[in-house]
C-alpha positions in Angstrom: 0.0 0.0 0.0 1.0 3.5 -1.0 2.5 5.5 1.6 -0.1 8.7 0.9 -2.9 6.6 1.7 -1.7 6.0 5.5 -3.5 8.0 8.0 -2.1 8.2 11.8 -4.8 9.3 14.3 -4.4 9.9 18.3 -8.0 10.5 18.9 -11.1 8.9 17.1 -13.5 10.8 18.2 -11.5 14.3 17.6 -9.6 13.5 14.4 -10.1 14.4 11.5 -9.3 13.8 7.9 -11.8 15.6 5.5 -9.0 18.5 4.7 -11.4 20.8 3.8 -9.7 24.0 4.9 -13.5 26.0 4.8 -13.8 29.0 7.6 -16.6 28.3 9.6 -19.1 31.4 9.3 -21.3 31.8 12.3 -24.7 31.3 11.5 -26.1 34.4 13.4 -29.1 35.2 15.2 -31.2 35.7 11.8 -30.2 32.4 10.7 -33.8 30.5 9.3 -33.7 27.2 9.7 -37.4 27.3 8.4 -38.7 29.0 5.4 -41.9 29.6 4.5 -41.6 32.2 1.6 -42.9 29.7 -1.1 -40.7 30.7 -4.3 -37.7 29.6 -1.5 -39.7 26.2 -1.0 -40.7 25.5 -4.6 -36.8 26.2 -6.0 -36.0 23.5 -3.0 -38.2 21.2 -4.0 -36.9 21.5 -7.6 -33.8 21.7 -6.7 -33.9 18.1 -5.1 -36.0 16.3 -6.8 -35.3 17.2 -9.9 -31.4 18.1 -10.5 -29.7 16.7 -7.5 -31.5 13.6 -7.0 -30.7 12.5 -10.8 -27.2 13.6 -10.4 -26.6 12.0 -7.0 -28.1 8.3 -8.5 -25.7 8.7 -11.5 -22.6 9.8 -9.7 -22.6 7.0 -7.1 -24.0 4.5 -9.0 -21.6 4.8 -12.1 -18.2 6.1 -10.1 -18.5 4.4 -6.8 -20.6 1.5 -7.9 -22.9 2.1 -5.3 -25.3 -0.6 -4.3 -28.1 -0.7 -0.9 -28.6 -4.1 0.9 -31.5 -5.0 3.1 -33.2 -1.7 2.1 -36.6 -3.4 2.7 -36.6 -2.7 6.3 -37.1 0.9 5.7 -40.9 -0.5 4.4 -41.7 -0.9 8.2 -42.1 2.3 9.4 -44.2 3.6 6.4 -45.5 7.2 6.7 -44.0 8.0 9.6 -40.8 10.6 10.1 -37.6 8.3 10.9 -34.0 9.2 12.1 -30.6 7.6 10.1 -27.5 7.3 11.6 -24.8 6.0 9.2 -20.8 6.1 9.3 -18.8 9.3 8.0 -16.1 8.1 5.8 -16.6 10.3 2.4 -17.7 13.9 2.0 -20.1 13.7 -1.2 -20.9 9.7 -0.8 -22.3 10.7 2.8 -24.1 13.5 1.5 -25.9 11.6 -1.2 -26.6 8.2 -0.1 -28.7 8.4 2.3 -31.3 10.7 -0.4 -31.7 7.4 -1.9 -31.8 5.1 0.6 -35.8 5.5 0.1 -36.1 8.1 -2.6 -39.9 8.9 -2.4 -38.9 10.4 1.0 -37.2 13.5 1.6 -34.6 13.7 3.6 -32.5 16.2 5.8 -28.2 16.2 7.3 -27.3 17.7 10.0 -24.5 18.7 9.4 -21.7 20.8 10.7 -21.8 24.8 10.2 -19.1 24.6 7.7 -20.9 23.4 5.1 -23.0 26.4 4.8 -19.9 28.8 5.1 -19.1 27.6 1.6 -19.1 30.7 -0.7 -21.7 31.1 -3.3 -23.3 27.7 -2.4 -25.3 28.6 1.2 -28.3 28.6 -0.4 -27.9 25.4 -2.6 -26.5 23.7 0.4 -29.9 24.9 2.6 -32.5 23.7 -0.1 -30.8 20.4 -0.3 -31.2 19.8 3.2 -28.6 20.8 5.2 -29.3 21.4 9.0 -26.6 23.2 10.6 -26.3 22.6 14.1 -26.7 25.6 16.1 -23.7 27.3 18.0 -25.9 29.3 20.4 -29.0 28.4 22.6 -31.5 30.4 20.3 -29.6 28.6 17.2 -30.5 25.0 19.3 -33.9 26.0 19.9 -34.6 26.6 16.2 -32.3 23.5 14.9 -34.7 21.2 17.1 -37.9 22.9 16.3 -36.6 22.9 12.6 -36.2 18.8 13.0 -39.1 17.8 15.2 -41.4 20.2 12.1 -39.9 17.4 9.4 -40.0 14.3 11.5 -43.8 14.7 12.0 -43.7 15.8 8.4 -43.1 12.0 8.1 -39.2 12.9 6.6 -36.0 11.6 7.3 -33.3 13.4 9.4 -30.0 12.0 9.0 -27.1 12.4 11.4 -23.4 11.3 11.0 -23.0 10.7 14.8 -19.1 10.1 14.1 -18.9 13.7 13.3 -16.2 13.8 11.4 -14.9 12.4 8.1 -12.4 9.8 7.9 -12.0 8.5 4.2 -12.8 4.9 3.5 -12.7 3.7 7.1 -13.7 0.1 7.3 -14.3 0.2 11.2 -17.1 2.1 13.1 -15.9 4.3 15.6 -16.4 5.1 19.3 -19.2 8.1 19.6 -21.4 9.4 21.8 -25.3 9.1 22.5 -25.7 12.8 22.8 -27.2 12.9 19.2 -29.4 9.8 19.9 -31.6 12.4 22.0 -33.7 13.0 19.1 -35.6 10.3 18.2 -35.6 9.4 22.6 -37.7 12.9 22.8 -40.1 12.2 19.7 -39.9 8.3 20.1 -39.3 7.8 16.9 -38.2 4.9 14.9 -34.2 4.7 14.1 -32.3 3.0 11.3 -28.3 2.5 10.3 -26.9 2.9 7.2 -23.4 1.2 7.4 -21.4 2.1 4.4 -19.3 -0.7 3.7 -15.7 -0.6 1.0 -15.6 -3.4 -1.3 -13.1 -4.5 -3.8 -13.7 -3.8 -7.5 -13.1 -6.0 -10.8 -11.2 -2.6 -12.2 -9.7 0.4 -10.2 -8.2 0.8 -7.1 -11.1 2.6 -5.5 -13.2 0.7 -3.5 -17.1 -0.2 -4.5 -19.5 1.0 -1.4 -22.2 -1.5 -0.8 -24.8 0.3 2.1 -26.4 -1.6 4.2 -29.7 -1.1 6.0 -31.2 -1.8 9.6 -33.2 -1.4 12.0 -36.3 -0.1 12.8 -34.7 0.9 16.1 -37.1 2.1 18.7 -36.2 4.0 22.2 -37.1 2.2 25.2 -39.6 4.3 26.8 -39.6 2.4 30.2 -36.2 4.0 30.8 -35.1 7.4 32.0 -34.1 9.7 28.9 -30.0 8.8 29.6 -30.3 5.3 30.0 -32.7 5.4 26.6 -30.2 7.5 24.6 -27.2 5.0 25.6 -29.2 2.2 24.8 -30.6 3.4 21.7 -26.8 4.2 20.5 -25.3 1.1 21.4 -28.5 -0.9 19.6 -27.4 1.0 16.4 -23.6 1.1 17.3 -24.2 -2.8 17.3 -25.4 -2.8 14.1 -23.4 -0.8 12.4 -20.3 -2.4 14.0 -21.5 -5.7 12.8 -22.1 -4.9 9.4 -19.0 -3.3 8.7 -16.7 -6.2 10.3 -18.8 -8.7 7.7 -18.7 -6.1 4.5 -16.5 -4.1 4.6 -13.5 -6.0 2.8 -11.7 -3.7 1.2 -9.0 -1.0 2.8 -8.1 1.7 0.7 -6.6 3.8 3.3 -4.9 2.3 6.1 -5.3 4.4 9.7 -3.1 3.6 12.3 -3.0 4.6 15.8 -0.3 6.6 17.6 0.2 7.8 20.9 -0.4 11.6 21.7 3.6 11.9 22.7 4.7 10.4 19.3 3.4 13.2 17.6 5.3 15.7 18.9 8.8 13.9 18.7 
């Protein structure tokens, strides 16, 4: 294996490898996470269904030879609004998949505020979905209210509860249950999306095969902690699962190091 696709990490939940280099743009007071101008929400609508949708199917299914396992389970829930939690190991990939994990349904990221900091794309990035999570107490109060509005809108809400991007990673990593609040105040269902690397007939690249389960449900007989732990390690379960059986393929190696070595 090539020596540029090596990765050395101290922390796994702190790390991070998307090498971005955007600068985060508060979001500000005025921030909407809501719109309800209706030329904003038409052009959204369009926007997704129409020219990103189409472009996110042929871009994944051609380049990364995308391809969704057990994706019936998402049947179960029906109408209702439903929370995703799936591993972040690729910028665009995690961005589209989850769009057409069930594509009749809309779905929302949360993501972090740096996406919409991008010049000239804020807008695009907003009608597609985004949900930046809010840096301030008035910013919270409007991110939730702006979730709980498309979860009884029967929509998906996905979260990457990794929360940050390592490229290609075959393993699930350690994370907290903090995000698992959500569905535990709504009790609403849950599902994983487990993004597994594959080897291809051609290319070095890896295939990504996604794979589905759940419904995961939070255990209402429980104090709201002990729901939100048990609800993430039900999904962390799964997702740890699938991606020791599937994912096969490493096209970047990460190894560990201590905190001292780095600075020898």
């Amino acid at each position: 294996m090539s020596k540029n696709r090596v990765r050395y990490y101290s922390d796994e939940k702190n790390d991070d490898f998307a090498r971005l280099n955007i600068k985060t743009k508060p979001l500000g007071d005025n921030y909407k996470y809501e719109h309800d101008n209706i030329v904003w929400n038409t052009c959204s609508c369009v926007t997704y269904r129409f020219i990103a949708q189409p472009l996110i199917f042929v871009f994944i299914k051609i380049i990364h030879k995308q391809k969704f396992k057990n994706r019936k389970v998402i049947r179960k829930v029906k109408h209702s609004g439903a929370f995703i939690y799936a591993n972040h190991t690729n910028s665009i990939l995690d961005a589209a998949v989850p769009n057409l994990v069930k594509p009749s349904k809309r779905n929302y990221i949360i993501v972090n505020p740096n996406a919409t900091s991008i010049p000239g794309i804020k807008n695009l990035v907003e009608m597609l979905g985004a949900i930046p999570i809010g840096e301030t107490l008035s910013e919270n109060k409007k991110m939730v209210k702006c979730i709980n509005h498309h979860i009884n809108d029967g929509k998906f809400v996905t979260i990457y509860p990794e929360a940050h991007i390592w490229p290609y990673y075959t393993g699930i990593r350690d994370y907290e249950a903090v995000s698992f609040g959500y569905p535990c105040y709504t009790n609403t269902p849950s599902f994983t999306i487990t993004n597994c690397y594959q080897k291809k007939l051609v290319g070095k690249r890896p295939k990504v095969v996604s794979y589905v389960d759940g419904p995961f449900y939070p255990d209402t007989s429980l104090p709201l902690h002990e729901r939100k732990e048990k609800l993430r390690n039900e999904c962390h379960l799964a997702m740890e699962r699938r991606a020791k059986e599937c994912s096969t393929y490493s096209y970047i190696k990460y190894e560990k190091i201590e905190k001292t070595d780095c600075l020898n």
